[in-house]
C-alpha positions as CSV (number, residue, x, y, z in Angstrom):
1,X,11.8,32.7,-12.6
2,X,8.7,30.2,-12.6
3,X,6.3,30.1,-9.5
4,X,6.8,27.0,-7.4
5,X,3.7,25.3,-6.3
6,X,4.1,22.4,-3.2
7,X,1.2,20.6,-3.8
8,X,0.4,18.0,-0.9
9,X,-2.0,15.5,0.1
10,X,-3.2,15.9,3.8
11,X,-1.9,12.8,6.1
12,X,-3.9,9.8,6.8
13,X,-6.9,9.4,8.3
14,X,-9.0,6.4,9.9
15,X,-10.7,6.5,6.9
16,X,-7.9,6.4,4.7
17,X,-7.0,3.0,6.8
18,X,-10.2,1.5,6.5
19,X,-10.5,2.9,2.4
20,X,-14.1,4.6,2.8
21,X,-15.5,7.4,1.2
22,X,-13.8,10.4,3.1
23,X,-14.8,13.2,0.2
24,X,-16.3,16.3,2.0
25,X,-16.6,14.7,5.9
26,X,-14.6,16.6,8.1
27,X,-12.3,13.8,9.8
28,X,-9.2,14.5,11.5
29,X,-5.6,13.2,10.9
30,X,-5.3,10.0,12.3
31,X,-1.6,9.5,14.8
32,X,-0.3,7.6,11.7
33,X,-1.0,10.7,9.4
34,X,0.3,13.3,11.6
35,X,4.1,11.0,11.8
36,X,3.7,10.9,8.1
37,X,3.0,15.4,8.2
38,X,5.7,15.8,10.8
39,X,8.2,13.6,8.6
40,X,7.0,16.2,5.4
41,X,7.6,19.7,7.9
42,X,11.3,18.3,8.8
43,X,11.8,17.8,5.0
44,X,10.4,21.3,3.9
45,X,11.4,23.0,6.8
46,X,14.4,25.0,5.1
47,X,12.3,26.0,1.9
48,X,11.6,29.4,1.4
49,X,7.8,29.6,1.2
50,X,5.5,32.9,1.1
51,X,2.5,31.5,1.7
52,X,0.2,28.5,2.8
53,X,-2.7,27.3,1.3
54,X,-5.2,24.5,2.6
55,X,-8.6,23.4,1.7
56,X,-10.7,24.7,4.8
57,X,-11.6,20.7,5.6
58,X,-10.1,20.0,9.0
59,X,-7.5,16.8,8.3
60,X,-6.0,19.4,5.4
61,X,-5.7,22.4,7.7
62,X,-4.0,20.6,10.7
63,X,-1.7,19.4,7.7
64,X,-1.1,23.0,6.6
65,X,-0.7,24.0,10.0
66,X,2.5,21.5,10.9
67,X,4.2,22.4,7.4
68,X,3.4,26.1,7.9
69,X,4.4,26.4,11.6
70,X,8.8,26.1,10.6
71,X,8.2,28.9,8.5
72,X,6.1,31.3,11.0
73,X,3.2,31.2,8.3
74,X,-0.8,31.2,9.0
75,X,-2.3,28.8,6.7
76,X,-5.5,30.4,4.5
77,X,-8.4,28.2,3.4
78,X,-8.8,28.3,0.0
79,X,-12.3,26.4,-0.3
80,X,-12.0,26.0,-3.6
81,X,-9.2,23.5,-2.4
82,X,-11.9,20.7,-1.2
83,X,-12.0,17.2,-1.8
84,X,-15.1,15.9,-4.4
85,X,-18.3,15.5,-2.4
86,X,-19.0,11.5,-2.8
87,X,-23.1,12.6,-2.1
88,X,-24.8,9.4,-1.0
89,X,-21.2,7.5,-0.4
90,X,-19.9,9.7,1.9
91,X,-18.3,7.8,5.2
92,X,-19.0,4.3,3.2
93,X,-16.3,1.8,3.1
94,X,-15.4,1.2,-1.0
95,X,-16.9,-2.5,-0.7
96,X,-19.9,-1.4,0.7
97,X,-20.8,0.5,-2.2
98,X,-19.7,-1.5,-5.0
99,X,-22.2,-4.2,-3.6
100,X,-24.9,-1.6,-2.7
101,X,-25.2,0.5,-5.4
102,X,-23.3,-1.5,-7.9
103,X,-24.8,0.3,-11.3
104,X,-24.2,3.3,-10.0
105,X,-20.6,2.7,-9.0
106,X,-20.1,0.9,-12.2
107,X,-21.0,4.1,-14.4
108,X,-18.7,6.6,-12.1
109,X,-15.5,3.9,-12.6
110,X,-16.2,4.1,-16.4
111,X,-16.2,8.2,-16.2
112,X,-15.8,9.8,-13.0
113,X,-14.9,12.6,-14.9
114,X,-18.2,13.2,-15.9
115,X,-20.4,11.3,-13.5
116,X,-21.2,12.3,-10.2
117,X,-22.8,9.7,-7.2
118,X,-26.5,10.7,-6.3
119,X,-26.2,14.2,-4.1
120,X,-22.1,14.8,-5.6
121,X,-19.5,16.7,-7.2
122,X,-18.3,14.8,-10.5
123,X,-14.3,15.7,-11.8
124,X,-16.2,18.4,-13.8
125,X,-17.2,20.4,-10.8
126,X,-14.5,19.8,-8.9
127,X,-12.1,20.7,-12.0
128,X,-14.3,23.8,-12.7
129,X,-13.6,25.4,-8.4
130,X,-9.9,24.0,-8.0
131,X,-8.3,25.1,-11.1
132,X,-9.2,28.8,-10.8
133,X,-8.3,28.9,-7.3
134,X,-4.7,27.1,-7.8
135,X,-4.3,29.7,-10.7
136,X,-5.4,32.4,-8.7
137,X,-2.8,31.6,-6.1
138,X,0.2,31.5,-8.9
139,X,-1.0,34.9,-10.0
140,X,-1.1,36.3,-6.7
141,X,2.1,34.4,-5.7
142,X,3.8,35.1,-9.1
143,X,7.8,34.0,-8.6
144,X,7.5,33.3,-5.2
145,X,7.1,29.3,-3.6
146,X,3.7,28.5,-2.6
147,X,2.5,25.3,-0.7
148,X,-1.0,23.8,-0.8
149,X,-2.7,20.7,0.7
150,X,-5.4,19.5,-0.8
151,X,-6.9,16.2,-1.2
152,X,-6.1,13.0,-3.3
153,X,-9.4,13.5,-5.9
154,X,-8.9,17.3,-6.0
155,X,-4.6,17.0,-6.4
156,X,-5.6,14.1,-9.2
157,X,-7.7,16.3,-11.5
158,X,-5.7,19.0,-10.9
159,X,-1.8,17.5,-12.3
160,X,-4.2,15.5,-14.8
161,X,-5.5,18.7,-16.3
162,X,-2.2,20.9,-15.8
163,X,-0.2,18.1,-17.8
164,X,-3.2,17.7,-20.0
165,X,-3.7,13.9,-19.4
166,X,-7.2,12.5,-20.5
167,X,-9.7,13.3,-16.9
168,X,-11.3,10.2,-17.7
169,X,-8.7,8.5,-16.4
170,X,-7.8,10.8,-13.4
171,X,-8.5,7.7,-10.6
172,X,-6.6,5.1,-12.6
173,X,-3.1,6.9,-13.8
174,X,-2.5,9.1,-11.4
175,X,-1.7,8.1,-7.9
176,X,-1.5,10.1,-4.3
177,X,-0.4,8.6,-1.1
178,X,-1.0,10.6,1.9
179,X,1.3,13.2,3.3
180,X,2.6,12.9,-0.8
181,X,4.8,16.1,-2.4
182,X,4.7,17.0,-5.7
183,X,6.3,20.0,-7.4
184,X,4.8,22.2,-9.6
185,X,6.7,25.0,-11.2
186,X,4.3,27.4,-13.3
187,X,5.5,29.6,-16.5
188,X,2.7,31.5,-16.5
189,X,-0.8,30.7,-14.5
190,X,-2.0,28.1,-17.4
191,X,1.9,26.3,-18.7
192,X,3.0,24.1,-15.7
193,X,6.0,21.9,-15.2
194,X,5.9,18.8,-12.9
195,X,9.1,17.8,-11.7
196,X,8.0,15.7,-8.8
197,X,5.2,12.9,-8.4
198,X,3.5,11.6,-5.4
199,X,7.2,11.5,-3.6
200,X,7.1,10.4,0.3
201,X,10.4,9.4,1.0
202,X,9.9,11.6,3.9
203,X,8.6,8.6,5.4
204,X,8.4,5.8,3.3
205,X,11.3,4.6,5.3
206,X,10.3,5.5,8.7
């Protein structure tokens, strides 16, 4: 019997809305992303789950919270869980740094596998703290159903890696939407199945 991981994206946030630089700024759900969450606890709330699992970043717990609270569970904070630190970007709306630091930005689009913005985390680090901790919780979890939220850049590097994707590509091939589900069901803590992507027709229709 494989371990089944619920990966999830947190809800949205005003920064989601406004498509700045959220990374490691602790912002809460916004009244949107908290429909979107409830819509995702009334769709989960008959699975049979052992545990909960959150990066410790405030919009992600508040989302572990909702989904954990049918199933009488405490969320844990799994820092390893956190979204990429965007350094100098952090807060800054996408356009703003395209024109401000354009080389820079240019660079990290070609490989933001690799590169990191001035004071960040590139895919590398955060690959190299959210793998291990994801695999820890499958070997700790082994057969059970686990769920985690986590963060669009962290969920993005994670499936890339699991599936074995090229991670220079993470940002361009792999989507998440917030409040998104996607199933994970693990042979062993490295051989992963995905047999759901980025699904929120817990809402979509809403």
């Amino acid at each position: 019997m494989p371990t089944r991981i619920y990966l999830v994206r947190h809800g949205a946030t005003d920064l989601t809305a406004e498509d700045r630089f959220a990374g490691s700024s602790d912002v809460p759900l916004s009244d949107e992303g908290r429909r979107q969450v409830a819509c995702l606890a009334e769709r989960l709330k008959r699975a049979k789950l052992d545990a909960v699992y959150a990066s410790p970043l405030g919009r992600t717990m508040e989302t572990a919270r909702t989904l954990a609270l049918p199933h009488g569970l405490e969320p844990i904070a799994e820092p390893g869980l956190r979204e990429i630190d965007y350094g100098h970007w952090e807060g800054l709306p996408r356009a703003e740094v395209e024109g401000t630091f354009q080389a820079e930005y240019a660079i990290w689009q070609e490989d933001p596998f690799v590169i990191a913005p001035l004071g960040g985390e590139s895919g590398i680090n955060v690959l190299n703290r959210a793998l291990p901790a994801m695999r820890g919780i499958v070997e700790r979890h082994r057969h059970g159903t686990v769920l985690l939220v986590s963060h669009k850049g962290t969920n993005r590097l994670l499936i890339s890696s699991l599936l074995g994707f090229d991670l220079r590509g993470y940002r361009d091939r792999l989507e998440q939407s917030p409040a998104a589900l996607n199933i994970l069901d693990f042979m062993s803590e490295v051989r992963a199945r995905l047999s759901l992507f980025n699904d929120v027709s817990h809402y979509a229709d809403g």
